[in-house]
Each structure stands twice: as C-alpha cells, then as structure tokens.
C-alpha positions as CSV (number, residue, x, y, z in Angstrom):
1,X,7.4,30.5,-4.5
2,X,10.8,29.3,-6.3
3,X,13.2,29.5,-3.4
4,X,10.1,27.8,-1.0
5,X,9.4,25.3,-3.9
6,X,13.7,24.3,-3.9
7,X,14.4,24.8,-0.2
8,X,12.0,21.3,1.3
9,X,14.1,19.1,-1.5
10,X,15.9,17.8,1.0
11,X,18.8,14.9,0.4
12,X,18.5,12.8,2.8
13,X,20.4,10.0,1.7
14,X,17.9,7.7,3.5
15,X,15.1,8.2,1.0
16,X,17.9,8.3,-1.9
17,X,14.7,6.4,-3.8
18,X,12.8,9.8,-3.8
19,X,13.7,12.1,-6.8
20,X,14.6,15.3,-6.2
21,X,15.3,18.8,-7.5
22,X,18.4,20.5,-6.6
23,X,19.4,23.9,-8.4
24,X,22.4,24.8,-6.8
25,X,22.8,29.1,-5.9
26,X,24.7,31.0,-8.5
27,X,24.0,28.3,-11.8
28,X,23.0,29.9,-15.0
29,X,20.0,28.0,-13.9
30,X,19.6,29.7,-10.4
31,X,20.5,33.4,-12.4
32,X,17.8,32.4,-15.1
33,X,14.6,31.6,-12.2
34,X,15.6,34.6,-10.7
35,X,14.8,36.7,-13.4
36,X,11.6,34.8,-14.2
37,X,10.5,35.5,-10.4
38,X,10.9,39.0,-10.7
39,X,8.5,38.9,-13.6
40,X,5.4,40.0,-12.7
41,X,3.0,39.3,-15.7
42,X,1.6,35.7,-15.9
43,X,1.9,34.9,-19.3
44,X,5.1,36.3,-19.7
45,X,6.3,34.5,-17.0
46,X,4.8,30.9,-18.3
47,X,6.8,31.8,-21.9
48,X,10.2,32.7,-19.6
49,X,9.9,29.1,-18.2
50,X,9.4,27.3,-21.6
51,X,12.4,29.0,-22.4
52,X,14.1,28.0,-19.5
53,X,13.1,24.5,-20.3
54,X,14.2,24.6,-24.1
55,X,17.5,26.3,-22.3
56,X,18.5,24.0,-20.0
57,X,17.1,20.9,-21.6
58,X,20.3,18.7,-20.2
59,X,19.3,19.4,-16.7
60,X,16.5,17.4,-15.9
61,X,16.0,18.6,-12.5
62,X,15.4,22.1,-14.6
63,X,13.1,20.2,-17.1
64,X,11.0,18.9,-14.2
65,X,10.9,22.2,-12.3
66,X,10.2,24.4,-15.6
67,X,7.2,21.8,-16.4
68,X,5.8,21.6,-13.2
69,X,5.9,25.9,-12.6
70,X,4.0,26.0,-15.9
71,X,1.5,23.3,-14.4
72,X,1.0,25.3,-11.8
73,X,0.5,28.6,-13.4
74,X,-2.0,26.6,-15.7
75,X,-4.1,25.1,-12.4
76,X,-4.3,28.9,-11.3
77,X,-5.7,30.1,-14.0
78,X,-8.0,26.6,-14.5
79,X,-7.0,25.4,-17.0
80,X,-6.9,21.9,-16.0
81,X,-6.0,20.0,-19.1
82,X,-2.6,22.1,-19.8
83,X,-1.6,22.0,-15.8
84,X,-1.9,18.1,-16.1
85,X,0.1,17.7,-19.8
86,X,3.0,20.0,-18.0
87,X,2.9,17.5,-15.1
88,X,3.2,15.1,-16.7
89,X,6.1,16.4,-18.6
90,X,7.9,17.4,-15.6
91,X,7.3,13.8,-14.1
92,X,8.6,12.0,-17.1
93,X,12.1,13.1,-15.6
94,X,11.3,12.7,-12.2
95,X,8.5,10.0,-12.1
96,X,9.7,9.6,-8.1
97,X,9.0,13.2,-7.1
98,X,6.6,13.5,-4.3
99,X,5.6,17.0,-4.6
100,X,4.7,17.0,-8.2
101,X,2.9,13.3,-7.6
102,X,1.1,15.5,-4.8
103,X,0.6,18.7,-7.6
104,X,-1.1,16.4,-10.6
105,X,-3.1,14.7,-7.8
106,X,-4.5,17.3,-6.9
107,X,-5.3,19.0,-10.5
108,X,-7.0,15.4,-11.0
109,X,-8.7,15.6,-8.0
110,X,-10.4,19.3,-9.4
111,X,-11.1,17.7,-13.1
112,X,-13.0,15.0,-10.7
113,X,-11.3,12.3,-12.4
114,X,-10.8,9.3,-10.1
115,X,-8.8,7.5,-12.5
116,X,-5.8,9.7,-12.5
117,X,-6.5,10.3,-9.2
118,X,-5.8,6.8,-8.0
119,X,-2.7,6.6,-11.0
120,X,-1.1,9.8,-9.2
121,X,-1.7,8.6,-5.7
122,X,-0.6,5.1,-5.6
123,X,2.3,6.1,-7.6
124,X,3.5,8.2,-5.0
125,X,2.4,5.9,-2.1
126,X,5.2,3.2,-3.9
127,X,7.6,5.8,-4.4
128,X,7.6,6.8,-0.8
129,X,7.3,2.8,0.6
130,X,10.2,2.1,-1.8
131,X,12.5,5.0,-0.5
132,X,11.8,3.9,3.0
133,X,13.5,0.3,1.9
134,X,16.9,2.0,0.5
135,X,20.3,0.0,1.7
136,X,22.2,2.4,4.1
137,X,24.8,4.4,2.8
138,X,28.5,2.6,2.8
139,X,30.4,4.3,6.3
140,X,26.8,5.1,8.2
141,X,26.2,3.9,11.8
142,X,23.3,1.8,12.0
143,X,22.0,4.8,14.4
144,X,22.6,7.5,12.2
145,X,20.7,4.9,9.6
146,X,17.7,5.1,11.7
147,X,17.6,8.6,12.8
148,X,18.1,9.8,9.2
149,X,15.2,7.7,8.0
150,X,12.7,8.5,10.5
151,X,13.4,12.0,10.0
152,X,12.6,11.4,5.9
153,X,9.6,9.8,6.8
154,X,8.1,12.1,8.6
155,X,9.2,14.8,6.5
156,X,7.1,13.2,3.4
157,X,4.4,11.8,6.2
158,X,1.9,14.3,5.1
159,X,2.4,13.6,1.2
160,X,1.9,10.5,2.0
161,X,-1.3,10.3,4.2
162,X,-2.6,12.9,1.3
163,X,-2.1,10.5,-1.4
164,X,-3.9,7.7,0.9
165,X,-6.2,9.2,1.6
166,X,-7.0,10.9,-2.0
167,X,-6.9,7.4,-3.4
168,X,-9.3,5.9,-0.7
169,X,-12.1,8.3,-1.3
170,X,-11.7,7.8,-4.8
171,X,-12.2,4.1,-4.3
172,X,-15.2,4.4,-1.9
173,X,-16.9,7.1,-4.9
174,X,-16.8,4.9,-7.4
175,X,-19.8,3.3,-8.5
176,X,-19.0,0.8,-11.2
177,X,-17.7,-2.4,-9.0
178,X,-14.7,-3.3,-12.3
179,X,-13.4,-0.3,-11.9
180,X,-13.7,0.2,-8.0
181,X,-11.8,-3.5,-7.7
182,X,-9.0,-2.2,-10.1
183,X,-8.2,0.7,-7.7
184,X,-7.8,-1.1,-4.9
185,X,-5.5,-3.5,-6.0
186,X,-3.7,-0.6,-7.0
187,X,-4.2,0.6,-3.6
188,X,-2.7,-2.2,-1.0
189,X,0.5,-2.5,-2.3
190,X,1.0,1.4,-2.6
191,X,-0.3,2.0,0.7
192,X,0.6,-1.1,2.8
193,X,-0.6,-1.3,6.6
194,X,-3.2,1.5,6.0
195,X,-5.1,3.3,8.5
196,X,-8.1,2.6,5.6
197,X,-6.9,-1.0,5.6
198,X,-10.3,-2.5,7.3
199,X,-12.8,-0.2,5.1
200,X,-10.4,-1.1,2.2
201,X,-11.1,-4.8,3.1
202,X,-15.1,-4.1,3.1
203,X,-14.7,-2.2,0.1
204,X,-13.2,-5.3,-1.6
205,X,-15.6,-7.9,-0.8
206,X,-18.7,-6.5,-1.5
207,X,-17.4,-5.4,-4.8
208,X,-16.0,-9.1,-5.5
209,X,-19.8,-10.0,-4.2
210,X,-21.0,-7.6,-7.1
211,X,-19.2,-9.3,-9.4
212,X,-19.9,-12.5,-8.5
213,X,-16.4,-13.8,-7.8
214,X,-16.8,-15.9,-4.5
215,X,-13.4,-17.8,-5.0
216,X,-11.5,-14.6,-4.7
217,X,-13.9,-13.2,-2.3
218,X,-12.8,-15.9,0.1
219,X,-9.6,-15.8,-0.5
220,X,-9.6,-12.0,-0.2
221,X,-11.7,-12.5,3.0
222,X,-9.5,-15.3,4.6
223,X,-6.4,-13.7,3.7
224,X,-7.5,-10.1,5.4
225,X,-8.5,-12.4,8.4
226,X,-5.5,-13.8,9.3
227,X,-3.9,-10.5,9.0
228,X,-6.6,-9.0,11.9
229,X,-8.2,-11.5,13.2
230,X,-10.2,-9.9,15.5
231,X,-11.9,-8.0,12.9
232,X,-15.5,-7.8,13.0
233,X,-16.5,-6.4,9.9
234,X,-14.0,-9.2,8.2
235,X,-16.2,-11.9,9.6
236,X,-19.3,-10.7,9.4
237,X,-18.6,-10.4,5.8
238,X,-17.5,-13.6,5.0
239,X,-19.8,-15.3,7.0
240,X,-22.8,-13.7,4.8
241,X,-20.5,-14.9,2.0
242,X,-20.3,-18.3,2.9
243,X,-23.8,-18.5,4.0
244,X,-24.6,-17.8,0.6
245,X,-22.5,-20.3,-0.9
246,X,-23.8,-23.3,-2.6
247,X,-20.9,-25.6,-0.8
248,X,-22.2,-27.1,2.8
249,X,-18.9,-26.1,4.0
250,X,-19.7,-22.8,3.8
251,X,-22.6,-23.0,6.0
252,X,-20.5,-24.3,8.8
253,X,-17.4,-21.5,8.6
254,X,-20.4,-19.1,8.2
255,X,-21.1,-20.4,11.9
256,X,-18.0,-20.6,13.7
257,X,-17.3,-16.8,12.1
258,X,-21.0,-15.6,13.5
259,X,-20.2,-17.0,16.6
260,X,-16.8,-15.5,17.4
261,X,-18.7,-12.0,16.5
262,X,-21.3,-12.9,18.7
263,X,-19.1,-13.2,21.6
264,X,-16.7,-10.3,20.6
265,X,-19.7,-7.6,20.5
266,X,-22.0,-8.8,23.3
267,X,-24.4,-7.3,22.0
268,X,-26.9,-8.1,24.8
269,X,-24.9,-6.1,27.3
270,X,-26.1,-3.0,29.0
271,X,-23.6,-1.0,27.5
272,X,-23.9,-2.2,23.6
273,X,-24.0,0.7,21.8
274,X,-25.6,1.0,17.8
275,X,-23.0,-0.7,15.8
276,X,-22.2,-3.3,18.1
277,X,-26.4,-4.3,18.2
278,X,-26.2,-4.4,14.3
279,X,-23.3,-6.7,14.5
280,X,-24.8,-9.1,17.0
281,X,-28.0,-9.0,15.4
282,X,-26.1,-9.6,11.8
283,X,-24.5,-12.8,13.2
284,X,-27.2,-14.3,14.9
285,X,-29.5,-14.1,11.6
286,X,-26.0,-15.5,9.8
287,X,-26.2,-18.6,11.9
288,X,-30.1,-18.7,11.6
289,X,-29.6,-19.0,7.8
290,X,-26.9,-21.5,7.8
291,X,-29.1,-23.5,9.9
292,X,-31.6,-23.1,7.6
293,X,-29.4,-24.2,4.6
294,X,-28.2,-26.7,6.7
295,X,-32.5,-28.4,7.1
296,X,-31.9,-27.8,11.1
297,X,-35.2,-25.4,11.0
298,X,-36.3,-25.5,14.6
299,X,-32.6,-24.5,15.7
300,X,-32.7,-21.7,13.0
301,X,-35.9,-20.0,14.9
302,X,-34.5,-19.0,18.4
303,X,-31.2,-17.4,16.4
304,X,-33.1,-15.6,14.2
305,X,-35.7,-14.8,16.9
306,X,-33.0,-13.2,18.3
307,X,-31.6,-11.3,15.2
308,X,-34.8,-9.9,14.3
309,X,-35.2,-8.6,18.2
310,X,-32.0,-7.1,18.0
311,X,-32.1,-5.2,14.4
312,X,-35.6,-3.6,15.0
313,X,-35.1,0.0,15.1
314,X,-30.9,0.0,14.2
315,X,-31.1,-1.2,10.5
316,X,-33.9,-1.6,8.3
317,X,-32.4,-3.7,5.9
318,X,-30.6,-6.4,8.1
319,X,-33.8,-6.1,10.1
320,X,-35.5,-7.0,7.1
321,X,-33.5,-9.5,6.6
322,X,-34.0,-11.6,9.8
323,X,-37.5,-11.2,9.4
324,X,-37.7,-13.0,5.9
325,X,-35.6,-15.5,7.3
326,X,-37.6,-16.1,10.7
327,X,-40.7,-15.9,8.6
328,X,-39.0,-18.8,6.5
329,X,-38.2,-21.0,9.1
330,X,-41.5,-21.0,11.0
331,X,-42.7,-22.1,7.5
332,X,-40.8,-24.4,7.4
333,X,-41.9,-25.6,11.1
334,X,-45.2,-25.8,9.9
335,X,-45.8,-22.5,12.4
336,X,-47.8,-20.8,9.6
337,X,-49.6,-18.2,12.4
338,X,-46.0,-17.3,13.3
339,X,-44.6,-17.2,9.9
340,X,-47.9,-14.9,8.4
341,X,-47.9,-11.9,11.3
342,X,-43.6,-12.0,11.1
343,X,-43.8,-11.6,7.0
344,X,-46.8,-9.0,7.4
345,X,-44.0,-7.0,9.2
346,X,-41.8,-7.8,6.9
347,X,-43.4,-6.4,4.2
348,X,-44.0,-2.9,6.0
349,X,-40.2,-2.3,5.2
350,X,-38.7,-0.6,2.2
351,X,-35.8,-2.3,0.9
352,X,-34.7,-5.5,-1.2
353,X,-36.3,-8.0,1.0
354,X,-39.8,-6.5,1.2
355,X,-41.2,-8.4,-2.6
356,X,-39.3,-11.6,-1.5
357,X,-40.9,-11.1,1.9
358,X,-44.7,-10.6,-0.5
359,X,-44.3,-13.3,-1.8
360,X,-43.5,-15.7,1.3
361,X,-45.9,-14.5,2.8
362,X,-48.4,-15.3,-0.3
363,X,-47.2,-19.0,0.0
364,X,-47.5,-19.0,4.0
365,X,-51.3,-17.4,3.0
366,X,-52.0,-20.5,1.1
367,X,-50.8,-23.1,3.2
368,X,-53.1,-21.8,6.1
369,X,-56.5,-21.7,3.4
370,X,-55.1,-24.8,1.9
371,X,-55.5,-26.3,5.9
372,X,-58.3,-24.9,6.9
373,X,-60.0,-26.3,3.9
C-alpha cells in the first residue's frame, strides 16, 4: 500500500499548486516505512508510524504521510473520529493534497456528516482549479505547457469529479434551506462550469424562495440565465418567481420568460415527451397568473385552460396549481358554473393547493346562492 500510495505523486510541474509527497528510495525515511510495511500486526504498525512521525518531524511530506497512514488504519478499523483527527493532522502540512482531501472526504462521507463533507470537497475542488491556473515553468514551450497540463488534469480528473460530485449530493440531502444555501456558495467557485451546474442553479432558487430572499433570487436567477440562456428550468423558475412578486414588473418578465419556454418545449407536439408537457403546462399557468395579477382575467382563462389540459395526469401539484388558478379566473369572469365544477376537481387533489382550492370554491359556492337568491 506504501509504494502504491508514493508511486501516483506525480510532479508535474504543471499542477506545481497541488501538494505532494515525495519520499525519495534509500532515505532514512524510505528504510524506516519499509520496516513498518513488513509489520504485520495493526496496532503495532499504527505505534511504528507515530514514531516515524515524532522521528522525522522536519519532513513534512513524512508528517503528512505518517498522519494520513494512521487515518487510514483508524477508518479500517471504524473508528471514524480518530481517522478524521489524523487527517487532519496530515493536511495541516499539506492542506493542497488531493488524495488525503479525497481520504477525509470520504471518512466524512461514512460519519454521514455533510458539513465536512462539503469542507473536504470544495477544498479540493479549489485546490485542483487553482493548480490548473499555475504560470508555466521559465524555459517550457508553450506546447510542452499544454501537453503537461492536460496530462495533470486528467490524472486528478477522477478526484475531482469525486469531490463534485460528493459535495452535490450533500447539497441536494440537506434539509435545512440556511445551511443548504451555505454549501452551495461554497460549491460554485470550487467547482466552476459543473456538469451539476443547472441542478445547482435549481437547488439555489428554491432555497433563496425558502428563505424568502427574492432580491438575491433574481439576481441569482438572472445571473445563471445569462450564463445558459437556453435553460428551461432557469426560466421557468424565475418566472414563478417574478409572478409572485409584489412589483408589476415582475408580472411582465414572468411572461416574456413563460413564453420563450413555451416555444422552446412545444409541448403540443406529437413527440413531447413527460418533462417537456410539465414544462409547457408550467409556463402556460405562469402567464395565466401574471395575467391574472395583471386584472387581464378573460386573457388569463384560455392560458390556463391550457395549463391545466396539459398537467392532468404528469404532475399533481402544478396540475393543481392551474386548476386553482383557472378556477380563479372564471370567478373572476363572473363564470361561477365554470369556476365551481374546475375547483370541485381541484379539491380531489392531495397537495398544498387543495385547502386554498376548499376555500375558493366555498366563495364561488356563495356567489351562485347569493344569485340565485
């Protein structure tokens, strides 16, 4: 495990940024990990490698080595609390190391600890995006430049995408919406053009709408769009943003971003498949809604007509959705037969709109008898 352990600390000088250990054949160092290999008992050997570390204390890339051998004699037997403390210590010389980032991600990852999962991850995701910006060595071709970084990168590729994708699952199980926001600010600038970018992006939003801070949702939002601006799932999400907004100009982005969906998915085409019918569906009950905030009721109908055709039987809850809204509008349009059988099937559906849709419908319910009287 030593000699495997020494042998992928490569130097290439193209990812000089990247901390490495190098124990040179024939040290006192070298002589002294031999004899600890040829030990066979475990807790022997862990004592042989404190000893090596008390030993060789000067030598930090034997500090860091020692340290992170005992970590992972401590992981093997479980003990998860001692294998991160000897991490640690072995990363306090070598904070840049991806191997032992990799190591006390993944003794986090077993004590289920997202927190130091996401502090381990992102700390090797910069490491390894800072590396990949280090100034070419003085008397290297621009070509041997290239080819030496490419081949660095893809030697510490896998690290990498571990570390990514460690601290993106981390992010999408955590449950309090503080917290989940901290790790992903964390997360972009470790992990810049990630392949979780767009779910990232998601992830952000709704978690800024949990905490009720629209100014940086937009921002957030607008700032994620301009990066991809064909994304769908941007739009849709900042169009039920700004459709919720209390600012008229809201209403009308919410629009122009529920339209461009609209024609992106065509969702009324032969071939539309599940996700592209909730989209379509989503942004057609967007712009119904905007009308509505908007007073425009009778255009509001035919959109969300259309929304709530489109959502029945792909998802309950934007299906839902439309219907309170339709049942709204036809209210509102004084279309109170309408408005009573669309809230009746409204309120057949489990979910957050199905009390709001209880009540509507109570109010529709007593305009009609109020009438008829």
């Amino acid at each position: 495990m030593r000699r495997a352990a020494i042998v992928f600390l490569f130097s290439f000088s193209a990812f000089a940024q990247l901390d490495k250990i190098v124990i040179p054949a024939g040290t006192p160092e070298d002589q002294a990990l031999t004899a600890i290999s040829n030990e066979q008992d475990a807790q022997k050997k862990i004592a042989m490698y404190e000893d090596f570390v008390q030993k060789f204390s000067g030598n930090p890339a034997a500090v860091a080595y020692g340290n992170w051998q005992i970590a992972q004699s401590y992981q093997t037997d479980g003990n998860m609390e001692k294998a991160l403390g000897y991490g640690d210590k072995a990363l306090a010389g070598m904070p840049n190391n991806l191997d032992i980032l990799v190591s006390q991600t993944n003794v986090a990852q077993q004590m289920k600890s997202n927190s130091k999962m996401v502090d381990y991850a992102t700390r090797g995701g910069r490491a390894y995006n800072a590396a990949a910006q280090s100034p070419k060595r003085e008397g290297m071709t621009d070509e041997q430049f290239a080819s030496r970084l490419a081949e660095a990168k893809e030697s510490n590729k896998s690290s990498y995408e571990f570390l990514e994708t460690i601290a993106f699952n981390a992010i999408a199980d955590e449950k309090d919406a503080k917290t989940r926001m901290k790790y992903i600010e964390g997360f972009t600038p470790a992990f810049p053009s990630s392949r979780f970018e767009e779910p990232v992006t998601q992830y952000a939003m709704y978690t800024l709408g949990q905490l009720n801070d629209s100014a940086r949702l937009f921002a957030y939002g607008e700032k994620a769009l301009a990066a991809n601006p064909s994304s769908v799932a941007t739009m849709l999400l900042l169009a039920n943003a700004y459709v919720e907004d209390v600012r008229p100009a809201g209403w009308a982005k919410a629009i122009t971003y529920s339209q461009k969906v609209i024609d992106l998915v065509k969702a009324d085409a032969p071939d539309a498949d599940r996700s592209r019918k909730i989209s379509g569906g989503v942004a057609h009950s967007s712009i119904g809604w905007a009308y509505v905030r908007q007073g425009k009721f009778t255009a509001a109908v035919p959109e969300l007509k259309t929304a709530a055709a489109t959502l029945k039987g792909q998802d309950e809850v934007s299906h839902a959705t439309a219907l309170y809204r339709l049942g709204y509008a036809y209210g509102k349009t004084n279309r109170v037969a309408e408005a009573r059988a669309t809230l009746e099937e409204a309120v057949k559906i489990p979910g957050p709109y199905q009390a709001p849709s209880r009540d509507l419908l109570a109010t529709v319910n007593s305009l009609g008898t109020a009438k008829s009287k």
